[in-house]
GUVEX-963808 format. One record per residue (C-alpha): residue number from 1; residue in three letters; chain; x, y, z. Coordinates in steps of 0.25 Angstrom, whole numbers. Each point is the difference from the previous one (the first is absolute). Example, Ala and Ser with C-alpha at 12.3 -4.5 7.8 and 13.67 -1.06 7.14 Angstrom:
2
<seq=1	type=Ala	mol=A	east=49	north=-18	up=31>
<seq=2	type=Ser	mol=A	east=6	north=14	up=-2>
// end
This chain:
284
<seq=1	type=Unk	mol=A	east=0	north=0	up=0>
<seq=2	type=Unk	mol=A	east=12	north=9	up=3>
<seq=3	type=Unk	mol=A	east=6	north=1	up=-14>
<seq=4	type=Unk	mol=A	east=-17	north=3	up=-6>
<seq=5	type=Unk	mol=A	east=4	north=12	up=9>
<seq=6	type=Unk	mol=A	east=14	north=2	up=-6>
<seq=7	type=Unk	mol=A	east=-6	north=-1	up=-14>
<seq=8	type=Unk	mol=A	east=-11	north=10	up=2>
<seq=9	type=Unk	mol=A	east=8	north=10	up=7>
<seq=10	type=Unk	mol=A	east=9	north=0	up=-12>
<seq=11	type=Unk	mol=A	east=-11	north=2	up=-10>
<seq=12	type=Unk	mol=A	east=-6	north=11	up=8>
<seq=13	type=Unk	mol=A	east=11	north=8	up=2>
<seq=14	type=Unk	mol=A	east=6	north=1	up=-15>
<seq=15	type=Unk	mol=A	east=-12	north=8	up=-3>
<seq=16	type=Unk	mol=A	east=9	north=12	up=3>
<seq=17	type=Unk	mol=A	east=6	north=-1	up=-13>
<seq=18	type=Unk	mol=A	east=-1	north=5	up=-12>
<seq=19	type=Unk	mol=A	east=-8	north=-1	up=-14>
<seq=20	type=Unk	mol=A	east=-11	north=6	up=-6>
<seq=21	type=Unk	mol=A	east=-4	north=-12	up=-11>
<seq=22	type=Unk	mol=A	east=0	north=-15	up=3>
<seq=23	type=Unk	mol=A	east=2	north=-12	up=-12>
<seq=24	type=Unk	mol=A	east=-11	north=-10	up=0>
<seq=25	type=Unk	mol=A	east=-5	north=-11	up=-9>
<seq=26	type=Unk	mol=A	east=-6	north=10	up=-7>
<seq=27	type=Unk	mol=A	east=8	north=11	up=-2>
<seq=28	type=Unk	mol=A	east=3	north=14	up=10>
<seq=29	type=Unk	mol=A	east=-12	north=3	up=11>
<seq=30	type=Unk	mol=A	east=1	north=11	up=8>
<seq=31	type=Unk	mol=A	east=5	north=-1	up=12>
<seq=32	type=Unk	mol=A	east=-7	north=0	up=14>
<seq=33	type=Unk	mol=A	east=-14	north=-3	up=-8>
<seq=34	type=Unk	mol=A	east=-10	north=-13	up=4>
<seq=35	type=Unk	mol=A	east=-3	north=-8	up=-12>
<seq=36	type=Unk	mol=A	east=-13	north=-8	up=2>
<seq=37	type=Unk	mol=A	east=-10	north=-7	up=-9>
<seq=38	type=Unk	mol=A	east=-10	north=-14	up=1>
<seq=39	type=Unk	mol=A	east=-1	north=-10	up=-12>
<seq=40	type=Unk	mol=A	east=-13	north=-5	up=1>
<seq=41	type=Unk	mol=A	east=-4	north=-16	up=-8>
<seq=42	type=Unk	mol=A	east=2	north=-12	up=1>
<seq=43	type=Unk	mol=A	east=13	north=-10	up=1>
<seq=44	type=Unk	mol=A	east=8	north=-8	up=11>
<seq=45	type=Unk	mol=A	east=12	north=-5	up=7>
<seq=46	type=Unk	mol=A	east=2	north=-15	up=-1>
<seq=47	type=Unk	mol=A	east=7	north=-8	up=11>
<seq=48	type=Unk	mol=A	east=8	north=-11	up=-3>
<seq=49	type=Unk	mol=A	east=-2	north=-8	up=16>
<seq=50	type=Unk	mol=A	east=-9	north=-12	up=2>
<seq=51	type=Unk	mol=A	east=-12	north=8	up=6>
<seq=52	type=Unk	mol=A	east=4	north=14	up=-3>
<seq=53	type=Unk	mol=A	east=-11	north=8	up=-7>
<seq=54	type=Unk	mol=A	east=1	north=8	up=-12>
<seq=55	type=Unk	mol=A	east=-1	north=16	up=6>
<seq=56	type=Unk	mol=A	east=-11	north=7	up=-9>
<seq=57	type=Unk	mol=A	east=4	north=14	up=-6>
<seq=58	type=Unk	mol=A	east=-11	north=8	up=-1>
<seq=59	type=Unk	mol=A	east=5	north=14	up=5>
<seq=60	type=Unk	mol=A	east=16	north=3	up=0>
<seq=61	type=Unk	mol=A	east=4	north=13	up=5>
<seq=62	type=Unk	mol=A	east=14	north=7	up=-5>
<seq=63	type=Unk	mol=A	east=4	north=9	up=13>
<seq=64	type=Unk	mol=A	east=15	north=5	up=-2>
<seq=65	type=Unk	mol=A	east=6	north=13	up=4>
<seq=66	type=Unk	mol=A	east=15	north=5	up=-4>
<seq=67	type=Unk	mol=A	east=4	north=11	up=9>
<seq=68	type=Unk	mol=A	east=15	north=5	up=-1>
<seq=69	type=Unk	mol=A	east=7	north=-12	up=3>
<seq=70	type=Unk	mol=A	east=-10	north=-7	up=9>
<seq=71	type=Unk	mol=A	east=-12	north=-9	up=-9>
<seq=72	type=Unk	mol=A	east=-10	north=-9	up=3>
<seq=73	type=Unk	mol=A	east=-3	north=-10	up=-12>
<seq=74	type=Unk	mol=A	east=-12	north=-10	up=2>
<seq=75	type=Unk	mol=A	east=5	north=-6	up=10>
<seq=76	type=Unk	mol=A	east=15	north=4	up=0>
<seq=77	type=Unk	mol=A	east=5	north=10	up=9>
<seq=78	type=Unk	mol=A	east=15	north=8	up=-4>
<seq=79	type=Unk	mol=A	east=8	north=10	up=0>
<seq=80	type=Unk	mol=A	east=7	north=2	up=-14>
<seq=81	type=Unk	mol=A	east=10	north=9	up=-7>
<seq=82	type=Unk	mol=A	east=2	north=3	up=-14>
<seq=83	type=Unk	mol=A	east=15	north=-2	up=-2>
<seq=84	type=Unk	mol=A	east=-3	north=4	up=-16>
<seq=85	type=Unk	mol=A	east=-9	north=3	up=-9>
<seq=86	type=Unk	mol=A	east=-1	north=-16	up=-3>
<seq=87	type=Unk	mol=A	east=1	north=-7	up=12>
<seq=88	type=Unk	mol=A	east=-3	north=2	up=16>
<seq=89	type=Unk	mol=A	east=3	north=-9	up=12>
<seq=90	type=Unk	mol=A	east=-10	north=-2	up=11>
<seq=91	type=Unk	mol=A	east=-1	north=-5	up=14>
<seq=92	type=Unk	mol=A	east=-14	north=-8	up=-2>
<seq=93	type=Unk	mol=A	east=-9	north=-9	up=11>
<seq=94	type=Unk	mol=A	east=-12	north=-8	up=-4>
<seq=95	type=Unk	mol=A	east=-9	north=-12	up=6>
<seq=96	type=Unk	mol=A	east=4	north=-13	up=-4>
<seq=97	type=Unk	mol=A	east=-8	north=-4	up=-9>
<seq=98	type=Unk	mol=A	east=1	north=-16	up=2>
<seq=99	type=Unk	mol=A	east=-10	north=-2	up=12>
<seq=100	type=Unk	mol=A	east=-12	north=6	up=-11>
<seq=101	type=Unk	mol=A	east=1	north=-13	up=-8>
<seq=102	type=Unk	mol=A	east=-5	north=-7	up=13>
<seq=103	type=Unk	mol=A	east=-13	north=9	up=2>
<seq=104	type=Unk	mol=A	east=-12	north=4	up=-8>
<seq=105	type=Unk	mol=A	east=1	north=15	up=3>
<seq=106	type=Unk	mol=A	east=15	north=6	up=4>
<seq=107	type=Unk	mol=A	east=6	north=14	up=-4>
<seq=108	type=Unk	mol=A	east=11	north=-6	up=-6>
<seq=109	type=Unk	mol=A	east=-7	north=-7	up=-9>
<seq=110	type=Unk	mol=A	east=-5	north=12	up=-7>
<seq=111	type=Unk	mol=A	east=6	north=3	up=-13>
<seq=112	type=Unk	mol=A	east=5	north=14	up=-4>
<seq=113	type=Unk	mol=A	east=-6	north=7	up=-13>
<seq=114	type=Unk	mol=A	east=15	north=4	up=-2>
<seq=115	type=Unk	mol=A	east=7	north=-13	up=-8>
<seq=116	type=Unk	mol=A	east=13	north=-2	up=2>
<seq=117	type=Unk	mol=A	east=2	north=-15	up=-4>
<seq=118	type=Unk	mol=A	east=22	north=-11	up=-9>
<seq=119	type=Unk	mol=A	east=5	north=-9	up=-8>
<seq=120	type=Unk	mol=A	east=-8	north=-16	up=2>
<seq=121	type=Unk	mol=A	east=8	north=-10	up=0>
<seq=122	type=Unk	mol=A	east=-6	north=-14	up=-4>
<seq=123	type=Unk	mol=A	east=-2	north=-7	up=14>
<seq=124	type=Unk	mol=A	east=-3	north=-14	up=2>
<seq=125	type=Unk	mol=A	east=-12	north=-7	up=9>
<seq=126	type=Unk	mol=A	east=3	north=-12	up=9>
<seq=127	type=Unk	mol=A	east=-13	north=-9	up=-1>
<seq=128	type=Unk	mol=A	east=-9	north=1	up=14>
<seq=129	type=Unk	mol=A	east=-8	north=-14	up=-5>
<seq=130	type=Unk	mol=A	east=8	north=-8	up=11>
<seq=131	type=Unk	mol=A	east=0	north=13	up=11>
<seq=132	type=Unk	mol=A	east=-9	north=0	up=10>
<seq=133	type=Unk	mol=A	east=-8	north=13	up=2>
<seq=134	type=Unk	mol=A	east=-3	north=10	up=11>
<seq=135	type=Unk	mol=A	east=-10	north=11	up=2>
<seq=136	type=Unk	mol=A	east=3	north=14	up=5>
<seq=137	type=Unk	mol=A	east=-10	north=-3	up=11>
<seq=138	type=Unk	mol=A	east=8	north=-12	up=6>
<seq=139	type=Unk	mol=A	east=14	north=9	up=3>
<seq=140	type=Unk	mol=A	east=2	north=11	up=10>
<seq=141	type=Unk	mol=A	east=-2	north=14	up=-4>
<seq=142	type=Unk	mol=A	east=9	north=7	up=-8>
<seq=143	type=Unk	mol=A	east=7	north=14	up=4>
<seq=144	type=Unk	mol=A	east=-3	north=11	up=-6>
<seq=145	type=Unk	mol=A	east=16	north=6	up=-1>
<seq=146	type=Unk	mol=A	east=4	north=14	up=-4>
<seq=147	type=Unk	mol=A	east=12	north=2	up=-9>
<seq=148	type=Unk	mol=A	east=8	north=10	up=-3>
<seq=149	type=Unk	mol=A	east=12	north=4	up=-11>
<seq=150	type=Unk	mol=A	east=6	north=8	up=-11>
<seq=151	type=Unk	mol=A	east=-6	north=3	up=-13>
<seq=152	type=Unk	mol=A	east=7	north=3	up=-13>
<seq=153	type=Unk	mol=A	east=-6	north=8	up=-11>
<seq=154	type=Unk	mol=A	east=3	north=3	up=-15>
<seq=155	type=Unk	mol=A	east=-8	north=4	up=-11>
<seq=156	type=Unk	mol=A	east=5	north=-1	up=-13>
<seq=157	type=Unk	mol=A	east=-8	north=7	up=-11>
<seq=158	type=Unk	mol=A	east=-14	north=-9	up=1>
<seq=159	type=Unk	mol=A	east=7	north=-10	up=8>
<seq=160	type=Unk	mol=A	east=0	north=-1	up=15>
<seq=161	type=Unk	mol=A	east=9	north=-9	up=8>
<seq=162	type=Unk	mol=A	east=-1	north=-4	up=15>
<seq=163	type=Unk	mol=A	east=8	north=-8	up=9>
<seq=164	type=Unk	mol=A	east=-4	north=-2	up=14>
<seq=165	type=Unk	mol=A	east=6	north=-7	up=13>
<seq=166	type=Unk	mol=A	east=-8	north=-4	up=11>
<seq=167	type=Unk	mol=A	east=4	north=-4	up=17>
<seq=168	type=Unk	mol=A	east=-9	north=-2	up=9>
<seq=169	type=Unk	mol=A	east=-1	north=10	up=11>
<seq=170	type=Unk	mol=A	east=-10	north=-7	up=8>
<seq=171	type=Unk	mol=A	east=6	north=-13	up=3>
<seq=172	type=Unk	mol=A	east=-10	north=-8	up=-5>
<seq=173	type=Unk	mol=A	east=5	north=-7	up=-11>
<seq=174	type=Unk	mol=A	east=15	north=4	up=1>
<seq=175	type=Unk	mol=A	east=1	north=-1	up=-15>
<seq=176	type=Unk	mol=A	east=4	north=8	up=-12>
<seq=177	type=Unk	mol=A	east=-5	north=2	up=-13>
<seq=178	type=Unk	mol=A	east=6	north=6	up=-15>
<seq=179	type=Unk	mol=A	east=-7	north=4	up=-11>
<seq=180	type=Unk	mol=A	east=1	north=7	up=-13>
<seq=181	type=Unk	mol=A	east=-10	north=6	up=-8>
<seq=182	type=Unk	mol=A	east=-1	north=6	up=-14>
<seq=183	type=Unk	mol=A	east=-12	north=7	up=-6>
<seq=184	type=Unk	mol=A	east=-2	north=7	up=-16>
<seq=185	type=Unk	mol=A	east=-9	north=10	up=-1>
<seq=186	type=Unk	mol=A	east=-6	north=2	up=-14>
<seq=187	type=Unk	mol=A	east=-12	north=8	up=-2>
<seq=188	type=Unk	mol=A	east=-10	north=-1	up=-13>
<seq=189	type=Unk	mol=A	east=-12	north=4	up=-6>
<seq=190	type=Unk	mol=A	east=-9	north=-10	up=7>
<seq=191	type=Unk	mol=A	east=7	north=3	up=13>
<seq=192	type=Unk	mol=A	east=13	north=-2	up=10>
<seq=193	type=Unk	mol=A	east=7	north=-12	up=2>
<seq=194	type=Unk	mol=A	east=10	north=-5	up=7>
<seq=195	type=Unk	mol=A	east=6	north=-14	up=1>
<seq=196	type=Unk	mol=A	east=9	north=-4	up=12>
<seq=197	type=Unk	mol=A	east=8	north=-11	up=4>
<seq=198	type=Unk	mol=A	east=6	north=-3	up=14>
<seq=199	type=Unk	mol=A	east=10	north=-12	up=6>
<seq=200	type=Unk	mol=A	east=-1	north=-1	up=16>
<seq=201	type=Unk	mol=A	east=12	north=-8	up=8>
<seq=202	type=Unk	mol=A	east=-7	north=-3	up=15>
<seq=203	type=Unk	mol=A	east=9	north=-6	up=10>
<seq=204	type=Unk	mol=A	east=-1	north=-15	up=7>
<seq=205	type=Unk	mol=A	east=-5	north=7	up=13>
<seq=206	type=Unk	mol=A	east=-11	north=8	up=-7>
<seq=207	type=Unk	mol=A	east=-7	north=-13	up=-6>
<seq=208	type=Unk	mol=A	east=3	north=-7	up=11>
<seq=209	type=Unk	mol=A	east=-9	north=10	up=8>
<seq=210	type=Unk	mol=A	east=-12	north=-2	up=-9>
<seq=211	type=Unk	mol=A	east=1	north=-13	up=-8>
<seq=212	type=Unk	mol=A	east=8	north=-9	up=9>
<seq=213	type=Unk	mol=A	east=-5	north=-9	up=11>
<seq=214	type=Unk	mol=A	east=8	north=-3	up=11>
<seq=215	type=Unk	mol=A	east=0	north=-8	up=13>
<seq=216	type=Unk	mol=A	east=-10	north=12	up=6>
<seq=217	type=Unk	mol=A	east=-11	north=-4	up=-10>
<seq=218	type=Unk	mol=A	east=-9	north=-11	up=5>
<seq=219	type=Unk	mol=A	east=7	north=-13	up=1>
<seq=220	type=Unk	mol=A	east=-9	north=-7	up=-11>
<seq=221	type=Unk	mol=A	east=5	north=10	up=-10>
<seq=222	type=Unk	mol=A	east=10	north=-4	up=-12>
<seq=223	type=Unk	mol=A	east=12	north=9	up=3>
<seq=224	type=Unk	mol=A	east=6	north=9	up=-11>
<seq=225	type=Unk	mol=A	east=14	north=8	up=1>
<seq=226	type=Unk	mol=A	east=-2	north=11	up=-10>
<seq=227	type=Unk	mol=A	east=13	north=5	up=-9>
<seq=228	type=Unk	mol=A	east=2	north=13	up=-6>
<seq=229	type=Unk	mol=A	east=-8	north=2	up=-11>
<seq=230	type=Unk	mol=A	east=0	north=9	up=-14>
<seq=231	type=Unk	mol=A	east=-13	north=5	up=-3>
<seq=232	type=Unk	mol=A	east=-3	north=7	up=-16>
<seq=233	type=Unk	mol=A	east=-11	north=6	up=-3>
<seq=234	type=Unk	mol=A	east=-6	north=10	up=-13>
<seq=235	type=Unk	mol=A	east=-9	north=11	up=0>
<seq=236	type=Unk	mol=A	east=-11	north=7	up=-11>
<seq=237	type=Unk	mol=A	east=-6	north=14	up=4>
<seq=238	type=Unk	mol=A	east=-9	north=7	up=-9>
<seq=239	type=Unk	mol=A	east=-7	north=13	up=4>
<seq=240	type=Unk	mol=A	east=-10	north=10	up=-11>
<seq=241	type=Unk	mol=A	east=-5	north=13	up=6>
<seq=242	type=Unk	mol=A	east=-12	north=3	up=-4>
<seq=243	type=Unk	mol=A	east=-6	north=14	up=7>
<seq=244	type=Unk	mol=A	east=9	north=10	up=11>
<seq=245	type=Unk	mol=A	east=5	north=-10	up=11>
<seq=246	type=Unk	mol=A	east=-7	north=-14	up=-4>
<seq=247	type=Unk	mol=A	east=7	north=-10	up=-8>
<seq=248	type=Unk	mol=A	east=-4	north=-13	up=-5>
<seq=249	type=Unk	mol=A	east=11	north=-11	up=6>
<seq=250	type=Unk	mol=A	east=4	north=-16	up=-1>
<seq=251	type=Unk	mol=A	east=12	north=-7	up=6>
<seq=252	type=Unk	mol=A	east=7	north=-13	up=-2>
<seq=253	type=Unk	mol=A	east=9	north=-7	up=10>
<seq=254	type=Unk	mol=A	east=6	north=-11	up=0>
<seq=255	type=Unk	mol=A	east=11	north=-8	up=10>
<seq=256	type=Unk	mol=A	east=7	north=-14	up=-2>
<seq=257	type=Unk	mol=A	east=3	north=-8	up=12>
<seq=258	type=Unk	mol=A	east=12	north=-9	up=1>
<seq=259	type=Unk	mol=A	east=2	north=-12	up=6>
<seq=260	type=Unk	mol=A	east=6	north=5	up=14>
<seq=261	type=Unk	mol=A	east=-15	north=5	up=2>
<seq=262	type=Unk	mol=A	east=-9	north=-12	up=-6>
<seq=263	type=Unk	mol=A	east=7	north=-11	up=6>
<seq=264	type=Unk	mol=A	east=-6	north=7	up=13>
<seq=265	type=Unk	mol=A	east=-13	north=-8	up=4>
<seq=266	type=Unk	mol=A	east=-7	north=13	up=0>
<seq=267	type=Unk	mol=A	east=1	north=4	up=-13>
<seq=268	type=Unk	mol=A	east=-9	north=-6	up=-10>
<seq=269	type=Unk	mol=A	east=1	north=10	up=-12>
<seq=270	type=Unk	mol=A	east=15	north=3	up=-6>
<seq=271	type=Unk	mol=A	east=-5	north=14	up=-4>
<seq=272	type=Unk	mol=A	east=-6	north=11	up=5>
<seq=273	type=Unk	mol=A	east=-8	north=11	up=-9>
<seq=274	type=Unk	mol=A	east=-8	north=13	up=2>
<seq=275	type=Unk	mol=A	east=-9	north=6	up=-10>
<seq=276	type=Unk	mol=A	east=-11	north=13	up=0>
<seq=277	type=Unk	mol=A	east=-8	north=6	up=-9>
<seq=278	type=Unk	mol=A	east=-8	north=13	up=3>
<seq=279	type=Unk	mol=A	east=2	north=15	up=1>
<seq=280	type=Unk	mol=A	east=9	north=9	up=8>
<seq=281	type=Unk	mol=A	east=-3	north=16	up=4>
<seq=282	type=Unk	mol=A	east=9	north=7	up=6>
<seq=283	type=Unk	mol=A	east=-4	north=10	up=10>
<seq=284	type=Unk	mol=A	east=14	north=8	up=2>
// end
C-alpha cells in the first residue's frame, strides 16, 4: 500500500511543470480541458474462463482529462512529458485488468473508444480434450491489484507507437507485464479508421495469480503451475460523424491466448474478443 502512495504522490506533484498542449491518440488537446462522451449500442466483452459470463456493452463512457503534465485516461492515471514534438514518456497506473475475465460486470473490463492494439505471431493451441475443467466459481476470489509503470509514446505521421511496462504496486500478484502496441490511422470518405496490433509478455507470478491453482484451492482441485505467457491481439475501429458532437462508431477486438494460459483448468476458450456497434456523442 506504501508504494500506491509513493506513486500517486509523484503524479500529483509533476503537475508543476510546464506545457501548454498535450500529444494524444489523436493528435494535440488543449491542456487542463476534460474530455468526455457516451457510445451508446450494442456489443460485449467475452470471457475465455469456464463460468465466466460475457459482459454486455450497452453504454461506454470515454472520460479522460490531460492537464500540463498530469492525465487521467479511461482508467490510466499519469504524469507525462513531452520530451519532443514525436515522443513523451509518462509515469502511468492503472487497474489490473486480469480479475474482470472472472466476473460479469468489472471496470476493467470495460473497453476504451480509444484503440490502441502489434505484430501477431502465429501461436499454437495444446489440445484441453484430456484436461480436466474447473469453474471460476469452484476457486478463491481473485485480487483485484493496482499497477503502475512507464509509458512511451511516438507518433509518426498516421502511426502511433506505444510501449508500456507494468509492476504491481499492490502486492497482489507481484507480477509484471510488457507490451507493445502499434496503431495507423487513415481516415476516408466513409469515415475514420484505424487498425491496431498489440503483443503482451506477463510474468509466471501474474498467471499464476489468476490462472493457477495451488495447494490453497480446494483439495479436490487438479492443480495448474502457470508460466509466462505472450498474448497478440489485433484491433479495427471505424467511426463517421454524422451531426456536431455525434458520431456513428464499431469496434473489433480480437486476443490469442497461448498455451501458458489454456492449459489452465480454468480456461475454456484460447481467445478473447470484444465488439460494439452504436453511436458515440461527446458532450465536451
Amino acid at each position: 500500500m506504501k508504494k500506491i502512495w509513493v506513486v500517486l504522490g509523484l503524479l500529483l506533484s509533476s503537475m508543476a511543470m510546464a506545457g501548454d498542449k498535450v500529444k494524444t491518440d489523436d493528435g494535440y488537446v488543449e491542456a487542463s480541458r476534460w474530455q468526455l462522451a457516451l457510445a451508446f449500442g450494442a456489443g460485449q466483452s467475452s470471457s475465455p474462463l469456464v463460468g465466466g459470463k460475457s459482459m454486455p456493452l450497452l453504454i461506454m463512457p470515454d472520460v479522460s482529462y490531460y492537464g500540463r503534465l498530469l492525465f487521467f485516461d479511461n482508467g490510466i492515471l499519469g504524469a507525462g512529458l513531452d520530451v519532443s514534438p514525436n515522443w513523451s514518456i509518462s509515469l502511468v497506473s492503472r487497474l489490473n485488468p486480469e480479475t474482470g475475465y472472472f466476473y460479469r460486470w468489472h471496470l476493467s473490463r470495460l473497453p476504451s473508444f480509444n484503440p490502441m492494439v502489434a505484430d501477431t505471431p502465429t501461436v499454437m493451441q495444446d489440445s484441453r480434450a484430456d484436461l480436466e475443467f474447473v469453474s471460476v466459481q469452484e476457486v478463491q476470489r481473485r485480487p483485484t491489484a493496482w499497477d503502475g509503470g512507464v509509458q512511451f509514446n511516438a507518433w509518426f505521421d498516421n502511426w502511433m507507437l506505444r510501449l508500456n511496462a507494468w509492476t504491481d504496486i499492490s502486492g497482489q500478484h507481484h507480477g509484471h507485464e510488457l507490451r507493445a502496441a502499434m496503431g495507423y490511422h487513415f481516415p476516408s470518405a466513409v469515415g475514420d479508421w484505424r487498425l491496431g496490433t498489440a503483443l503482451s509478455w506477463k510474468s509466471e507470478q501474474l498467471m499464476q495469480t489468476y490462472y493457477g491453482l495451488g495447494a490453497n484451492e480446494a483439495s479436490y482441485l487438479p492443480r495448474y503451475q502457470a508460466s509466462a505467457s505472450w498474448q497478440p491481439e489485433v484491433e479495427l475501429h471505424w467511426s463517421l460523424p454524422v451531426r456536431a458532437g455525434w458520431r456513428i462508431m464499431a469496434f473489433y477486438r480480437f486476443r490469442w491466448l497461448d498455451s501458458a494460459m489454456t492449459q489452465s483448468p480454468l480456461v475454456q476458450d484460447s481467445s478473447q474478443h470484444s465488439w460494439f456497434i452504436g453511436w458515440s456523442y461527446r458532450f465536451l
